[in-house]
Residue frames as a rotation matrix with the C-alpha (Angstrom) as fourth column:
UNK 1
0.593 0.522 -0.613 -5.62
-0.662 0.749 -0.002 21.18
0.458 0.407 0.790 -19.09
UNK 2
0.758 -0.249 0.602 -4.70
-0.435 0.495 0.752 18.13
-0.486 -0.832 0.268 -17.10
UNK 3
-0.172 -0.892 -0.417 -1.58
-0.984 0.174 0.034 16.34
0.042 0.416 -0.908 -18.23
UNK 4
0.748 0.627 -0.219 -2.15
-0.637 0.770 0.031 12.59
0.188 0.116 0.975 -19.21
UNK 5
0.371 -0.490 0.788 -0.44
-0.907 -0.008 0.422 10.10
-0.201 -0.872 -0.448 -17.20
UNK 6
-0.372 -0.679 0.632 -0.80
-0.156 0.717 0.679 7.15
-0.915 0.154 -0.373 -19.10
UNK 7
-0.240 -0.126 -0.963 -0.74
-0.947 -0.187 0.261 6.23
-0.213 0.974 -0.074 -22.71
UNK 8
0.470 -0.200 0.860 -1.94
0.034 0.977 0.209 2.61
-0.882 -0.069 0.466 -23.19
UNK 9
-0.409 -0.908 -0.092 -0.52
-0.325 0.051 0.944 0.87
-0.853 0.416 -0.315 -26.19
UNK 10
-0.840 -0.081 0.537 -2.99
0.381 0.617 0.689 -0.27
-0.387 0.783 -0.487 -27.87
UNK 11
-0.938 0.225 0.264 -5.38
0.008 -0.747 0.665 0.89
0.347 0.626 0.699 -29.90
UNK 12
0.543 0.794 -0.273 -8.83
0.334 0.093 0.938 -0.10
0.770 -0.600 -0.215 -27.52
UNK 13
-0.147 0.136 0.980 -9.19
-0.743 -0.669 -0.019 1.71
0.653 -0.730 0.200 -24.14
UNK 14
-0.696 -0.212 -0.686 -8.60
0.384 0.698 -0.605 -0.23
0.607 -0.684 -0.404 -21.02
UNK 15
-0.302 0.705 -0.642 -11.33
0.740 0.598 0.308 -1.02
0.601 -0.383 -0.702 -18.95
UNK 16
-0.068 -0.102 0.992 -12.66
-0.481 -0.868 -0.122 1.54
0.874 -0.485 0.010 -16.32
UNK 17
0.800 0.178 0.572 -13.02
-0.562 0.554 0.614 -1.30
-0.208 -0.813 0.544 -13.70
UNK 18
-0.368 -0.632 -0.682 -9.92
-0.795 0.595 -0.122 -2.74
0.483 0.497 -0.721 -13.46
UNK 19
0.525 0.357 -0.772 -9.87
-0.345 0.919 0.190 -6.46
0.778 0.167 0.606 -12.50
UNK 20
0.111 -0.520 0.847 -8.87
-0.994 -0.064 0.090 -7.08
0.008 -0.852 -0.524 -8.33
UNK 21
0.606 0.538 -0.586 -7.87
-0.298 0.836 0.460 -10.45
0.737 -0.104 0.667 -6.94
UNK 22
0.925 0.049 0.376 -6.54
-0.378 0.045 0.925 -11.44
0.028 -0.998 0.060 -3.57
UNK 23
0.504 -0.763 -0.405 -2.85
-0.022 0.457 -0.889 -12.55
0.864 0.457 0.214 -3.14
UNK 24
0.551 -0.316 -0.773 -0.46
0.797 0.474 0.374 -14.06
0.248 -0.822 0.513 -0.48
UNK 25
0.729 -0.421 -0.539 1.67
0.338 -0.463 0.819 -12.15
-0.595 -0.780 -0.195 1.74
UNK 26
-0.022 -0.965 0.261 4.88
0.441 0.225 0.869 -10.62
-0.897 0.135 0.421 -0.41
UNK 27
-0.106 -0.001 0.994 3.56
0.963 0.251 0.102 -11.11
-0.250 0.968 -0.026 -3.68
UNK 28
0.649 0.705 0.285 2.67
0.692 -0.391 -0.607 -7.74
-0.317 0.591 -0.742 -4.59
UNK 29
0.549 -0.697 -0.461 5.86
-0.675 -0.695 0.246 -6.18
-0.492 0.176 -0.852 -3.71
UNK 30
-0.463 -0.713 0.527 7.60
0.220 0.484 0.847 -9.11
-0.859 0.508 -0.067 -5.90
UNK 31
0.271 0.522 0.809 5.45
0.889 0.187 -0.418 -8.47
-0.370 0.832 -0.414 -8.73
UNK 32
0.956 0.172 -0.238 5.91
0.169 -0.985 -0.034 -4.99
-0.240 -0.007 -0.971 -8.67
UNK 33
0.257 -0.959 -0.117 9.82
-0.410 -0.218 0.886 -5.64
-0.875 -0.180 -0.449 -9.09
UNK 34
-0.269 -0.180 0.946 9.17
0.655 0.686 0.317 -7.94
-0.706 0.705 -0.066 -12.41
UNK 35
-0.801 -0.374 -0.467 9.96
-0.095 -0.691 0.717 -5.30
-0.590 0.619 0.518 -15.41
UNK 36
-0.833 0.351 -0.428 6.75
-0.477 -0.064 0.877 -4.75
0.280 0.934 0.221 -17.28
UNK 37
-0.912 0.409 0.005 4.72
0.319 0.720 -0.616 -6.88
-0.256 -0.560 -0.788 -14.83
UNK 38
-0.123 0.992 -0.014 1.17
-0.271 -0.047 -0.962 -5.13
-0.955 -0.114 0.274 -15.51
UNK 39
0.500 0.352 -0.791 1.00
-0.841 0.415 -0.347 -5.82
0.206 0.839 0.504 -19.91
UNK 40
-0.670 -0.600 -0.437 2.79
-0.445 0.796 -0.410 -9.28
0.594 -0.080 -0.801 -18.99
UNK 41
-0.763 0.566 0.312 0.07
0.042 0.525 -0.850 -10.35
-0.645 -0.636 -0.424 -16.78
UNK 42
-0.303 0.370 -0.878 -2.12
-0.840 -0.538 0.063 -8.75
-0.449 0.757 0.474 -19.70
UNK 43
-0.432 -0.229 -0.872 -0.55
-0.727 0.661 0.187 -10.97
0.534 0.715 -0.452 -22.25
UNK 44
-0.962 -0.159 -0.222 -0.76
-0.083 0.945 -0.317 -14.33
0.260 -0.287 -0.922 -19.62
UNK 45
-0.614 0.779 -0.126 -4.61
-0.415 -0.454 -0.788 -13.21
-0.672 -0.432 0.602 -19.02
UNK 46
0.242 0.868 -0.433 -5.59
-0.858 -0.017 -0.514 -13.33
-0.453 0.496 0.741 -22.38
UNK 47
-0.667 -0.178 -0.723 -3.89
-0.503 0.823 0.262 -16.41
0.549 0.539 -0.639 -22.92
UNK 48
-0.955 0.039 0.295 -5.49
-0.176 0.725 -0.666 -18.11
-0.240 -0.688 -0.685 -19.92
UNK 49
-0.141 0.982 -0.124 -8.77
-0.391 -0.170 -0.905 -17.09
-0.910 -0.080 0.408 -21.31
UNK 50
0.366 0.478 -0.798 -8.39
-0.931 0.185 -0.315 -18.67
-0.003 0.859 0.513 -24.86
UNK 51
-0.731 -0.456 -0.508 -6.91
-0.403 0.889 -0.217 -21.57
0.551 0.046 -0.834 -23.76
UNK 52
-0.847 0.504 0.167 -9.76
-0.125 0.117 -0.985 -21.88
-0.516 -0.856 -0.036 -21.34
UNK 53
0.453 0.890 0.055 -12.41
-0.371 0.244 -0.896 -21.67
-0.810 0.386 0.441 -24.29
UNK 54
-0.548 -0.471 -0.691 -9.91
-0.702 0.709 0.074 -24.05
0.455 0.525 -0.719 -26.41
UNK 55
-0.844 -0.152 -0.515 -10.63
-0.192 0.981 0.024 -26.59
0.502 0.119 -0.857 -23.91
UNK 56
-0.380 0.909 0.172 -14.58
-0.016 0.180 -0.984 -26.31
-0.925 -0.377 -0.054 -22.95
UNK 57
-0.428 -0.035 -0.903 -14.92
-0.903 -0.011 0.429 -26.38
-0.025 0.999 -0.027 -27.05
């Protein structure tokens, strides 16, 4: 039986499409150096998205 690589944390299953978007020159290998960087973008996602339907309310 395969061994399971990752474990999210919470209790819903992450997407099977993940979500792509384009980025400048650099950036990915700086991101990649910022501890925690993929549930930290997470977190700053789902803020951007309830502030976003805060202010079309």
């Amino acid at each position: 039986m395969p061994k399971t690589k990752f474990k999210p944390d919470n209790q819903v299953a992450y997407d099977k499409v993940p979500v792509q978007f384009k980025v400048l020159p650099g950036v990915r290998e700086k991101l990649k150096a910022v501890p925690n960087w993929q549930e930290r973008l997470r977190e700053f996602v789902d803020q951007l998205i309830t502030d976003s339907a805060i202010q079309f309310s």
